[in-house]
Backbone and ligand atoms as CSV (ligand in chain L), in Angstrom:
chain,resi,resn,atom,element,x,y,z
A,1,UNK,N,N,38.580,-14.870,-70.945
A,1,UNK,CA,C,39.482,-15.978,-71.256
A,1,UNK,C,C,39.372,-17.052,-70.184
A,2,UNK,N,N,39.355,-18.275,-70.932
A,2,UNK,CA,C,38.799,-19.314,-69.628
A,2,UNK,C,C,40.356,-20.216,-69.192
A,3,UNK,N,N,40.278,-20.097,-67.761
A,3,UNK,CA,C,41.199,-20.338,-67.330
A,3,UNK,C,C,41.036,-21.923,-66.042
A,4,UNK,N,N,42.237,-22.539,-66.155
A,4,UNK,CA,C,42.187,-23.146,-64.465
A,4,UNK,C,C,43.021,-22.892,-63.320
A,5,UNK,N,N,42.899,-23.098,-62.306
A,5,UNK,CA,C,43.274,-22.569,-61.468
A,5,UNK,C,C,42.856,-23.828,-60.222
A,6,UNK,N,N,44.334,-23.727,-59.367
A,6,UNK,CA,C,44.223,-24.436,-57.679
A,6,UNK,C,C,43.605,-23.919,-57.182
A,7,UNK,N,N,42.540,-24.395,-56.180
A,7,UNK,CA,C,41.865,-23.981,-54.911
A,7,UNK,C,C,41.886,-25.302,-53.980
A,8,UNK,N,N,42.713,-24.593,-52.750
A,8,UNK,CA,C,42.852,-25.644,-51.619
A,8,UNK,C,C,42.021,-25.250,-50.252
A,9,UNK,N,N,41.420,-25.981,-49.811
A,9,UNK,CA,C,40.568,-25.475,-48.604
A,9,UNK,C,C,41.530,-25.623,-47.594
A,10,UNK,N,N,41.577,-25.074,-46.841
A,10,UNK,CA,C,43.015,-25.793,-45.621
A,10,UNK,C,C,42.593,-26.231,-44.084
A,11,UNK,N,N,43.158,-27.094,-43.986
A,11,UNK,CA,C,42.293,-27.813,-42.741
A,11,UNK,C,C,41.709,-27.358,-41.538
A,12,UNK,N,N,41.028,-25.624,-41.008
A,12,UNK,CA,C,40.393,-25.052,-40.892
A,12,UNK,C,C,39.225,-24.956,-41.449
A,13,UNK,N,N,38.931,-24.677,-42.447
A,13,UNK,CA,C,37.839,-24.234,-42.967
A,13,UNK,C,C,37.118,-25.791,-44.058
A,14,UNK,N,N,37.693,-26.824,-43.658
A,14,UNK,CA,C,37.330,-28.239,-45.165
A,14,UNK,C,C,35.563,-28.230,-43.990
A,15,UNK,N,N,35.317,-27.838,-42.850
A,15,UNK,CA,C,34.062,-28.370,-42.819
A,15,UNK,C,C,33.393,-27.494,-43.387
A,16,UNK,N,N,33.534,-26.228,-43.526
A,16,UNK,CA,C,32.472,-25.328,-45.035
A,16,UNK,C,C,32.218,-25.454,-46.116
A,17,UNK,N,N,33.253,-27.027,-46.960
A,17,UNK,CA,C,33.748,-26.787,-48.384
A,17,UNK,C,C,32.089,-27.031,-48.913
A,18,UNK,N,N,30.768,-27.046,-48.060
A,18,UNK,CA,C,29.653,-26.928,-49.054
A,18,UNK,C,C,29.451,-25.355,-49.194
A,19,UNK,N,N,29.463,-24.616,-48.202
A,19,UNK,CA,C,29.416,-23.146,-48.548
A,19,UNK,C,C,30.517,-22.618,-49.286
A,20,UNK,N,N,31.468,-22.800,-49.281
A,20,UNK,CA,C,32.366,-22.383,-50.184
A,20,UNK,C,C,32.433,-23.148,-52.025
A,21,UNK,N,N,31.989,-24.369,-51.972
A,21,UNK,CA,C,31.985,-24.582,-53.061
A,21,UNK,C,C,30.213,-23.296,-53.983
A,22,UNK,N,N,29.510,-23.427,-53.073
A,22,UNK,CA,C,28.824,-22.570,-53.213
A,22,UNK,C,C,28.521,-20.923,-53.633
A,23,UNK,N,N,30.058,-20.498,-52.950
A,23,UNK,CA,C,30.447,-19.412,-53.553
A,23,UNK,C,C,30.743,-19.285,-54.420
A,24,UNK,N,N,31.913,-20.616,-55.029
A,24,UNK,CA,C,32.629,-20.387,-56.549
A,24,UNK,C,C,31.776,-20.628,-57.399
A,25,UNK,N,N,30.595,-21.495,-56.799
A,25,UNK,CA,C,29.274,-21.342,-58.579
A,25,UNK,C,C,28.594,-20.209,-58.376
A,26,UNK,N,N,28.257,-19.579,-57.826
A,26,UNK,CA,C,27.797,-17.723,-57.518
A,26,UNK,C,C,28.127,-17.114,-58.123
A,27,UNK,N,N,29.983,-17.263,-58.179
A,27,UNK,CA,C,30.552,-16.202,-58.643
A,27,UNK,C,C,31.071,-16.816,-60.664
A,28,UNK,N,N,29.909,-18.001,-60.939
A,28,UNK,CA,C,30.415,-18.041,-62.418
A,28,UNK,C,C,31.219,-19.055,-62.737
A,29,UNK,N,N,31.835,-19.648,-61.380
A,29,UNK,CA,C,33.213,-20.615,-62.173
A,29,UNK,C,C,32.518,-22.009,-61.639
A,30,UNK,N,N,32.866,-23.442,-61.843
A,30,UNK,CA,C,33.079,-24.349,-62.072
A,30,UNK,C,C,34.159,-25.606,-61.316
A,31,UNK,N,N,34.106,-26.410,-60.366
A,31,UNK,CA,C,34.638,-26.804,-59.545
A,31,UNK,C,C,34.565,-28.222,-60.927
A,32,UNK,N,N,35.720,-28.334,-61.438
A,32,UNK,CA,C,36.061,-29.567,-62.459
A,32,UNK,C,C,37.071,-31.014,-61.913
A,33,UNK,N,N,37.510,-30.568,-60.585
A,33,UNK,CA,C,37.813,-31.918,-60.136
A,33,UNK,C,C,38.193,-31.622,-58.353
A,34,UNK,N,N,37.753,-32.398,-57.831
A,34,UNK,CA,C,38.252,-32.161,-56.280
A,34,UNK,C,C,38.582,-33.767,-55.416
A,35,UNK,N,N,39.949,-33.270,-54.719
A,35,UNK,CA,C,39.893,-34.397,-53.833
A,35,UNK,C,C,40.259,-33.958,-52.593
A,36,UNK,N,N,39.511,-35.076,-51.858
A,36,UNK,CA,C,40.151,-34.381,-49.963
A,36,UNK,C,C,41.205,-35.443,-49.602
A,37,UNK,N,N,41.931,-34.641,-49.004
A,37,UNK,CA,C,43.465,-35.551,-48.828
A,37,UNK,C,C,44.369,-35.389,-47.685
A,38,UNK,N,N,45.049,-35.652,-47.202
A,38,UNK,CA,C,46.031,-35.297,-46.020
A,38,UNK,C,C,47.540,-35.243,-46.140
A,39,UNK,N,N,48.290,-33.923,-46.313
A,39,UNK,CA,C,49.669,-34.056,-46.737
A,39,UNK,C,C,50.421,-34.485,-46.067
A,40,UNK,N,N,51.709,-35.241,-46.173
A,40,UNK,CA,C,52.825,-35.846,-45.351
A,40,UNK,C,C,53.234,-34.153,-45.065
A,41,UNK,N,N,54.884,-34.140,-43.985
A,41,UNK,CA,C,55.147,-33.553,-43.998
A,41,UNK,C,C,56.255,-32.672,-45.257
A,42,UNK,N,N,56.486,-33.893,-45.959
A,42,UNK,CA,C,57.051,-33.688,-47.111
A,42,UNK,C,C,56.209,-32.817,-48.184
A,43,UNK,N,N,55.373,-33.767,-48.367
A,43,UNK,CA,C,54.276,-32.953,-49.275
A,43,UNK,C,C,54.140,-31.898,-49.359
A,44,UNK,N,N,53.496,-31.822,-47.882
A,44,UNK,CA,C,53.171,-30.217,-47.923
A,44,UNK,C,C,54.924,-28.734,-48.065
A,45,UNK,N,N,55.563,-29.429,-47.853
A,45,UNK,CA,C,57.564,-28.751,-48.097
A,45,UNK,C,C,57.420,-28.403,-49.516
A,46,UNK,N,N,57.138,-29.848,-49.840
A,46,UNK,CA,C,56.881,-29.644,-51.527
A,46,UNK,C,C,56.356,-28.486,-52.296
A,47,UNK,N,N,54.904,-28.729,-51.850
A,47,UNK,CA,C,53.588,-27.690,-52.189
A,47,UNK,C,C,54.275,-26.312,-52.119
A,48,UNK,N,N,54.882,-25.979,-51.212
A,48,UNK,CA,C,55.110,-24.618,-50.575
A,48,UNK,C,C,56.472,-24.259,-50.696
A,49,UNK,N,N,57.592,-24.753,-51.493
A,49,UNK,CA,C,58.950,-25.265,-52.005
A,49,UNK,C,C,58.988,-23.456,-52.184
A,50,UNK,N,N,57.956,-22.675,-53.171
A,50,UNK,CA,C,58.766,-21.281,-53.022
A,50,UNK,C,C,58.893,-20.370,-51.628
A,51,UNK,N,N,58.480,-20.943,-50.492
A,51,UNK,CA,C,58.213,-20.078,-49.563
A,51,UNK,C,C,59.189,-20.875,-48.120
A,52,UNK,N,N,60.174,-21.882,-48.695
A,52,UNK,CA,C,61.186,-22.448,-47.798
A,52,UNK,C,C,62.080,-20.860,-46.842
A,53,UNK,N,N,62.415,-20.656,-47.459
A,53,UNK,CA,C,63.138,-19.684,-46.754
A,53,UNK,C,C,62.611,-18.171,-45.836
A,54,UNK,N,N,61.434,-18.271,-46.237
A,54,UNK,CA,C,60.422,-17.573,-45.033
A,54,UNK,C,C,60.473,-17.775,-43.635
A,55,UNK,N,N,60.457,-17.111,-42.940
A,55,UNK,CA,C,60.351,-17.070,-41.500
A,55,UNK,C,C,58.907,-18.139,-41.057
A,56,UNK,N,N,57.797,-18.178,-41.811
A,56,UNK,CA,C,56.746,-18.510,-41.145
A,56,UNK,C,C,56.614,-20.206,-42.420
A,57,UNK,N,N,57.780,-20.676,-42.361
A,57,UNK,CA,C,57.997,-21.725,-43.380
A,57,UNK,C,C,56.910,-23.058,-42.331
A,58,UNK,N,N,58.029,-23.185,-41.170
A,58,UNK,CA,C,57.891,-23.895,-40.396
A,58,UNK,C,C,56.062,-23.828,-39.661
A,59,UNK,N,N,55.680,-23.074,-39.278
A,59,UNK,CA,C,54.005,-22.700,-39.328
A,59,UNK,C,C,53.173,-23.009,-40.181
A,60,UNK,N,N,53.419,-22.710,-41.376
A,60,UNK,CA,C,52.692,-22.850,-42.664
A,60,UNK,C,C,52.663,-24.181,-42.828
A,61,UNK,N,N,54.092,-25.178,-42.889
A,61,UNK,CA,C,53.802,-26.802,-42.952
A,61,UNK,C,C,52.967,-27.572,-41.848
A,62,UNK,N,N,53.661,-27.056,-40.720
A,62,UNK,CA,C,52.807,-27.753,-39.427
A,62,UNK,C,C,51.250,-27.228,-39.546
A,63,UNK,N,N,50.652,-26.157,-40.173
A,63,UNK,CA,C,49.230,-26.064,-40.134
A,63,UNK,C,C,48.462,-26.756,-41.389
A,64,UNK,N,N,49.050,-26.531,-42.358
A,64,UNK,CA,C,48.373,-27.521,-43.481
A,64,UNK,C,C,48.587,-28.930,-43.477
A,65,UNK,N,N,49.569,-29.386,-42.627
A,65,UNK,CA,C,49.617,-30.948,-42.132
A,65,UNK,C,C,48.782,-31.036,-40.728
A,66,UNK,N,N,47.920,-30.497,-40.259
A,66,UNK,CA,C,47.226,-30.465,-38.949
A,66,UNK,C,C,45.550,-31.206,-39.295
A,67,UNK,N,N,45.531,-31.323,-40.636
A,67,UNK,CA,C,44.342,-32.236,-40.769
A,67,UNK,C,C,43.929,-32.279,-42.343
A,68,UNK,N,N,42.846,-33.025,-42.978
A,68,UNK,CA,C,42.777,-33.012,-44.171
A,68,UNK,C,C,42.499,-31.475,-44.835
A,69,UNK,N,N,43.355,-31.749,-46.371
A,69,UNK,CA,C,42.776,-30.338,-47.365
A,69,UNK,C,C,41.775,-30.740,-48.258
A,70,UNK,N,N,41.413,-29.622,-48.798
A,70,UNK,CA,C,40.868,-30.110,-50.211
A,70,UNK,C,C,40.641,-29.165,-50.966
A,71,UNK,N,N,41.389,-30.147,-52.290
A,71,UNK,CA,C,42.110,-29.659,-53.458
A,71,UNK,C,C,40.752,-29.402,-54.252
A,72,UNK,N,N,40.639,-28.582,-55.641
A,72,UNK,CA,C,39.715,-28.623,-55.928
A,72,UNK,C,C,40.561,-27.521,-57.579
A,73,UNK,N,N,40.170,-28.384,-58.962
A,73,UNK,CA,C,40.484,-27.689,-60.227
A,73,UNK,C,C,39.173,-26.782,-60.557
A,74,UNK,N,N,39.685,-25.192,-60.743
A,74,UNK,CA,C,38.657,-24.588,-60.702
A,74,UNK,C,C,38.827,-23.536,-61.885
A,75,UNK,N,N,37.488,-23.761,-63.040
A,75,UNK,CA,C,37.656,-23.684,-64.416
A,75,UNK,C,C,36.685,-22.615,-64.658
A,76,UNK,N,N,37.000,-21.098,-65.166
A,76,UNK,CA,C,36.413,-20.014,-65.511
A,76,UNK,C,C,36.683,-18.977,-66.221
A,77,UNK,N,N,36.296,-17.792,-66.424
A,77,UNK,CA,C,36.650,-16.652,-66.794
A,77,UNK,C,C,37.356,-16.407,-65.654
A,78,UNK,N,N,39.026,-15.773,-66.391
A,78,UNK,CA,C,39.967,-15.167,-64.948
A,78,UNK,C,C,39.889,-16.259,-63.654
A,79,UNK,N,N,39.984,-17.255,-63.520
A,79,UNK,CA,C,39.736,-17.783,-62.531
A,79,UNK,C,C,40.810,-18.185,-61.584
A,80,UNK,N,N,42.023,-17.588,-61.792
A,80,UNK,CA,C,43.269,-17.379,-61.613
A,80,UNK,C,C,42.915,-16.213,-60.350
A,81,UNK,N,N,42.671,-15.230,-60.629
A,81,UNK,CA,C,42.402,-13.442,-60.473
A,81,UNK,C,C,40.682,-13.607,-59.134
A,82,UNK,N,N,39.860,-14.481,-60.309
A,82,UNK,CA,C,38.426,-14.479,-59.392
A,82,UNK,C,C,38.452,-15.068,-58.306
A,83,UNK,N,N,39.652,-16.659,-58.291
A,83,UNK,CA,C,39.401,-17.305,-56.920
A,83,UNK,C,C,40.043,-16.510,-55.878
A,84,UNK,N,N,41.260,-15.779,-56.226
A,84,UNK,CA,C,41.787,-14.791,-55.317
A,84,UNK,C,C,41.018,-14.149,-54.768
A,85,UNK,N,N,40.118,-13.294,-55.465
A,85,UNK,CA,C,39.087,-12.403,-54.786
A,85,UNK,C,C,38.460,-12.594,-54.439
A,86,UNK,N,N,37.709,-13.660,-54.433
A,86,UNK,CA,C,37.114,-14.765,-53.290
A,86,UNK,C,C,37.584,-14.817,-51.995
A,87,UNK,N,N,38.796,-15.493,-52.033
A,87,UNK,CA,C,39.479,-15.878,-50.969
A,87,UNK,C,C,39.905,-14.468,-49.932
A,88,UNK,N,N,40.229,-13.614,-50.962
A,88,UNK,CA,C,39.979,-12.308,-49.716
A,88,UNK,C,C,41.524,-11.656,-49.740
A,89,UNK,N,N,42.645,-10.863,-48.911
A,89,UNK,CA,C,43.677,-10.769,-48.451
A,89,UNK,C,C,44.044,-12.357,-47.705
A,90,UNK,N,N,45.347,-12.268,-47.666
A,90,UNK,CA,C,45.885,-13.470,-47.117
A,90,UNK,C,C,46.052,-13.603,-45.474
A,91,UNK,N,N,46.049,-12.436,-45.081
A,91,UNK,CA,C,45.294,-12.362,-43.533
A,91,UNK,C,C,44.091,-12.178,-43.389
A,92,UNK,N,N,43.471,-13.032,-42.813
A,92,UNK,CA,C,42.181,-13.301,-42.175
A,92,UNK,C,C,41.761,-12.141,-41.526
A,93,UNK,N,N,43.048,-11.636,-40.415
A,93,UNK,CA,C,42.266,-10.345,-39.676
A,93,UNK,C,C,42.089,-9.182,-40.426
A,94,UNK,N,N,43.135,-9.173,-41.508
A,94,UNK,CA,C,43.134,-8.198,-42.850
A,94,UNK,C,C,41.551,-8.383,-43.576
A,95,UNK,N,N,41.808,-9.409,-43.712
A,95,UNK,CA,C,40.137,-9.500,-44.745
A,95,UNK,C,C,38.799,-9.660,-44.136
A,96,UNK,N,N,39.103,-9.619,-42.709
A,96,UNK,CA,C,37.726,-9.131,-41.898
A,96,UNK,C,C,37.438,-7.494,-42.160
A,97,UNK,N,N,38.696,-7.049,-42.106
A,97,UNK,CA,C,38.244,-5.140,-42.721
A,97,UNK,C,C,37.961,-4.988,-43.578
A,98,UNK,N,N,39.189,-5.528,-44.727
A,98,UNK,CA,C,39.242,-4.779,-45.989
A,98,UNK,C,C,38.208,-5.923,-46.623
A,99,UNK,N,N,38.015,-6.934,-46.378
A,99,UNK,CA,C,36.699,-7.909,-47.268
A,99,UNK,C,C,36.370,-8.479,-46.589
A,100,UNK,N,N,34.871,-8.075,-46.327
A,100,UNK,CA,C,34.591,-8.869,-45.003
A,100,UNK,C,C,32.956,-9.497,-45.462
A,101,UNK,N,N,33.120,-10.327,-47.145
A,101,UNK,CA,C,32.440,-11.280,-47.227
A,101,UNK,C,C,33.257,-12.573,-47.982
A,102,UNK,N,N,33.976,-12.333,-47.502
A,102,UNK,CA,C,35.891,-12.970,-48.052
A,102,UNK,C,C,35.891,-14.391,-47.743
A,103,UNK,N,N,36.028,-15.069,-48.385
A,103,UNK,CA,C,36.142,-16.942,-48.067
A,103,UNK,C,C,37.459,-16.301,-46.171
A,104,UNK,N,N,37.953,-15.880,-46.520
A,104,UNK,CA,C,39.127,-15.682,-45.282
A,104,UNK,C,C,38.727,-14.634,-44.439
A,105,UNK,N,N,37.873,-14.202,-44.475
A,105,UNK,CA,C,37.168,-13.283,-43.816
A,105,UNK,C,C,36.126,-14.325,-42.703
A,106,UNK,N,N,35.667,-14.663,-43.294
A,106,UNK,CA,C,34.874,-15.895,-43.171
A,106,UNK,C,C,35.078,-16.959,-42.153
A,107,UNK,N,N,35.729,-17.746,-42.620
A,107,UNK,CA,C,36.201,-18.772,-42.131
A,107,UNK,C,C,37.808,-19.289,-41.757
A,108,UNK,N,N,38.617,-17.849,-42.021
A,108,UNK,CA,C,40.090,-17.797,-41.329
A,108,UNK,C,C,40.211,-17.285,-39.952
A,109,UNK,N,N,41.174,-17.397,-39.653
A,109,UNK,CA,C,41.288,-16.873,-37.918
A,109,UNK,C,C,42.827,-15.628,-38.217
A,110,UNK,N,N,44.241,-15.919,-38.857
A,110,UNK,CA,C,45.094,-14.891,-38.846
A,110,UNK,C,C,45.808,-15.239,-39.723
A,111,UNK,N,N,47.314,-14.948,-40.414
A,111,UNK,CA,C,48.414,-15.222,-41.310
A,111,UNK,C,C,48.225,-16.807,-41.602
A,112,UNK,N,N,48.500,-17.216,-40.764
A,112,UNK,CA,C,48.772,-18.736,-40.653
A,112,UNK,C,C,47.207,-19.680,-41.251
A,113,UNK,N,N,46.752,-19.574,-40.065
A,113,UNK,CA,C,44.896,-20.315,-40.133
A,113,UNK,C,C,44.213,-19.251,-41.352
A,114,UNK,N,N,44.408,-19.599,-42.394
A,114,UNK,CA,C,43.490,-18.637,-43.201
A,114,UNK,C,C,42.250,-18.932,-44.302
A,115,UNK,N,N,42.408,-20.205,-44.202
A,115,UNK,CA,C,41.352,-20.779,-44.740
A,115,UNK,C,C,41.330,-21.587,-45.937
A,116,UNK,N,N,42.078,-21.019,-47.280
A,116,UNK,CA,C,42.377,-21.500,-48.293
A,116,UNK,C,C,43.502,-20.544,-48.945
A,117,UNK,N,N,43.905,-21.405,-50.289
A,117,UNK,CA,C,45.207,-21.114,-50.768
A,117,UNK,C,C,44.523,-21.020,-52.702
A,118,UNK,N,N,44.963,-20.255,-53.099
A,118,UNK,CA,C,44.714,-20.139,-54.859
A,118,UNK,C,C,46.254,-19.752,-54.846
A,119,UNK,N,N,46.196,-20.436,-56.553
A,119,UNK,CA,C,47.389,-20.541,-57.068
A,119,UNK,C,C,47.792,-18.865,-57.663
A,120,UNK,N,N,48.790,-18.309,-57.622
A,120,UNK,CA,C,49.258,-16.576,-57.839
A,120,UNK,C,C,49.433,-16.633,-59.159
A,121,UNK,N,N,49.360,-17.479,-60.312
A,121,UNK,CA,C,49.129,-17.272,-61.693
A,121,UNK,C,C,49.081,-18.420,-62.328
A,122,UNK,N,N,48.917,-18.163,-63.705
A,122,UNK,CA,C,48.660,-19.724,-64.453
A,122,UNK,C,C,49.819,-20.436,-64.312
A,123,UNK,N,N,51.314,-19.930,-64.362
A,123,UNK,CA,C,51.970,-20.890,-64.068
A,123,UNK,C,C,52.495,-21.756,-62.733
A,124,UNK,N,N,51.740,-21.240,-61.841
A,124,UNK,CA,C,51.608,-21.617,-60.803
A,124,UNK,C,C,50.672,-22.310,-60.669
A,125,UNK,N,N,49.696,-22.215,-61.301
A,125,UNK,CA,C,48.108,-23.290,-61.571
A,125,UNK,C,C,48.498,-24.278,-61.882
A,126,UNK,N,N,49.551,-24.144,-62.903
A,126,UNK,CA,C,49.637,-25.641,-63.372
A,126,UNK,C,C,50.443,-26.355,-62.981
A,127,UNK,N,N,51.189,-26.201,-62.066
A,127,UNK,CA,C,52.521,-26.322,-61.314
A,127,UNK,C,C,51.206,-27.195,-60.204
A,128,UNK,N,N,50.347,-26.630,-59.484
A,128,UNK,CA,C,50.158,-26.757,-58.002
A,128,UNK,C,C,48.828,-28.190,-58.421
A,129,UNK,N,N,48.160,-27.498,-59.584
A,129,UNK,CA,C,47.280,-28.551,-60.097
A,129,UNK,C,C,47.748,-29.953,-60.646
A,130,UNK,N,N,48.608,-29.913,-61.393
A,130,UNK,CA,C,49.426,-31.446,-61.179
A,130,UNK,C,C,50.011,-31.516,-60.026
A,131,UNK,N,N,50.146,-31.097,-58.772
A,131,UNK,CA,C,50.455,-31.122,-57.662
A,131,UNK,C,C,49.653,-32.475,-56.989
A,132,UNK,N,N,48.661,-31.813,-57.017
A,132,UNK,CA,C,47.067,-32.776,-56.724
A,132,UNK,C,C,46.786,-33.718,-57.123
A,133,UNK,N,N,46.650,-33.670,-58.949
A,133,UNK,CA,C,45.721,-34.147,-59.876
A,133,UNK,C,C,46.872,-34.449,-60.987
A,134,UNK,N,N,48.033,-35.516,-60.808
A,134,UNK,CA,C,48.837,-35.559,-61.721
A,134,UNK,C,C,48.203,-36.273,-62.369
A,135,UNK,N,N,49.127,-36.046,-64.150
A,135,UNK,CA,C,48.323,-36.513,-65.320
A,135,UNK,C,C,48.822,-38.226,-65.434
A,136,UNK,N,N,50.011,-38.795,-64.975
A,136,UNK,CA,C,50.330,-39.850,-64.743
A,136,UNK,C,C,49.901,-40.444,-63.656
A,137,UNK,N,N,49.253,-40.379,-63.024
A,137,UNK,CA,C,48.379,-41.052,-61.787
A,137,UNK,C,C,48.051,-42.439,-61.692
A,138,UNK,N,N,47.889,-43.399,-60.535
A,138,UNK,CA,C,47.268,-44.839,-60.709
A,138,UNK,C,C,46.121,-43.904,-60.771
A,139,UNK,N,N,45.526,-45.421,-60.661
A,139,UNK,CA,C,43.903,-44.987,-60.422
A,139,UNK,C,C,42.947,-44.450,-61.217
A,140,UNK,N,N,41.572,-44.584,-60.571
A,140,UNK,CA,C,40.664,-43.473,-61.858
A,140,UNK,C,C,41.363,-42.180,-62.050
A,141,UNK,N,N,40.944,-42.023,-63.277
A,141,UNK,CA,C,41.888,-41.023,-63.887
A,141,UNK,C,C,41.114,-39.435,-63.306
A,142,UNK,N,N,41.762,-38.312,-63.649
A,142,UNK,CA,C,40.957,-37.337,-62.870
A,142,UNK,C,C,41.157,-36.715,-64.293
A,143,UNK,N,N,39.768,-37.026,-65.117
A,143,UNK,CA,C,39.682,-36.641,-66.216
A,143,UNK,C,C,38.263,-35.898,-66.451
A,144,UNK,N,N,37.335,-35.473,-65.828
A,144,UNK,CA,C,36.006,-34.898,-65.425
A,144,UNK,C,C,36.231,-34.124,-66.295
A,145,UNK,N,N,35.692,-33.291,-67.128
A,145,UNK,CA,C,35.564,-31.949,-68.155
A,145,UNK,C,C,34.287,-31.195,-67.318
L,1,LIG,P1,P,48.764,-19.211,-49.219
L,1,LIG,O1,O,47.878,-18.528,-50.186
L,1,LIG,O2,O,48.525,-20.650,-48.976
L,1,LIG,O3,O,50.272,-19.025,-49.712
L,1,LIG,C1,C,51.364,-19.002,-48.822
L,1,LIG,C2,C,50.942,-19.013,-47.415
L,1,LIG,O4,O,51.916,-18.592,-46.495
L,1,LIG,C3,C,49.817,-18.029,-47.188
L,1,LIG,O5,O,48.654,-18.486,-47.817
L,1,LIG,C4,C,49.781,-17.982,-45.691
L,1,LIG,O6,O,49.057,-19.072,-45.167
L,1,LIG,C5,C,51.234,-18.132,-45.343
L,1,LIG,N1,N,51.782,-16.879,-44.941
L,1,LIG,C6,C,52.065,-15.837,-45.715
L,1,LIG,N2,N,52.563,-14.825,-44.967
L,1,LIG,C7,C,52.574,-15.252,-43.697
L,1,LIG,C8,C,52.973,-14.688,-42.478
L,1,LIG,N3,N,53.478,-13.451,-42.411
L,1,LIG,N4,N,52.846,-15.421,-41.365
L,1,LIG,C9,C,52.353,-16.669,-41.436
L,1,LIG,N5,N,51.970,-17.283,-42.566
L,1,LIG,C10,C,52.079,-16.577,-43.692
């Protein structure tokens, strides 16, 4: 079942996004729209609105506002499920053991610095992907198929 799905590089790892875009055509899927961008501090509050009340709230904004991301609509079989498994465990030092050919294995450092972010289901895909890539937008439209 063909799906889309968020993939954000996080401002650690945006100087790999040629090896990593590299991975996601390896593994079958399709990079259908990408932009590199820099979140306010709002923005990024926004982005991450379910995870306000976390202890590591305050970390998580100050590191994805620490330099440009990049967003990227990513269109496949399961691609919800596949970019996850890509990306590895959500600790870096975790996915140096348990996956240690892991986008976060890779190119994360711990909890925080981990490299990239996929969306945890379709309704979160589509939530995080008009996040990015709203359908009311100025500008060229981000209409790529
Ligand atoms: P991400 O996939 O972007 O979704 C939420 C993010 O919160 C996660 O990746 C991590 O970057 C961050 N996060 C989750 N748990 C922790 C933690 N225990 N300490 C620091 N950051 C965390």
């Amino acid at each position: 079942r063909k799906e889309k799905t968020l993939a954000m590089i996080k401002p650690d790892a945006t100087d790999k996004i040629g090896t990593i875009i590299q991975l996601i055509y390896d593994a079958g899927l399709t990079v259908t729209k990408a932009k590199m961008t820099a979140l306010s501090r709002k923005e990024a509050m926004d982005f991450y609105a379910e995870h306000q009340s976390k202890s590591f709230f305050n970390n998580l904004v100050q590191f994805i506002t620490s330099g440009p991301v990049v967003a990227m609509e990513i269109l496949g079989d399961e691609a919800v499920t596949a970019w996850r498994r890509l990306l590895g465990p959500t600790d870096s030092s975790v996915a140096r053991n348990e996956a240690p050919d892991s986008v976060r294995a890779n190119f994360g450092t711990d909890g925080t610095k981990n490299a990239g972010h996929g969306s945890d289901s379709l309704a979160s895909a589509a939530r995080e992907l008009e996040f990015f890539f709203p359908s009311t937008g100025r500008g060229p439209s981000n209409t790529a198929k």
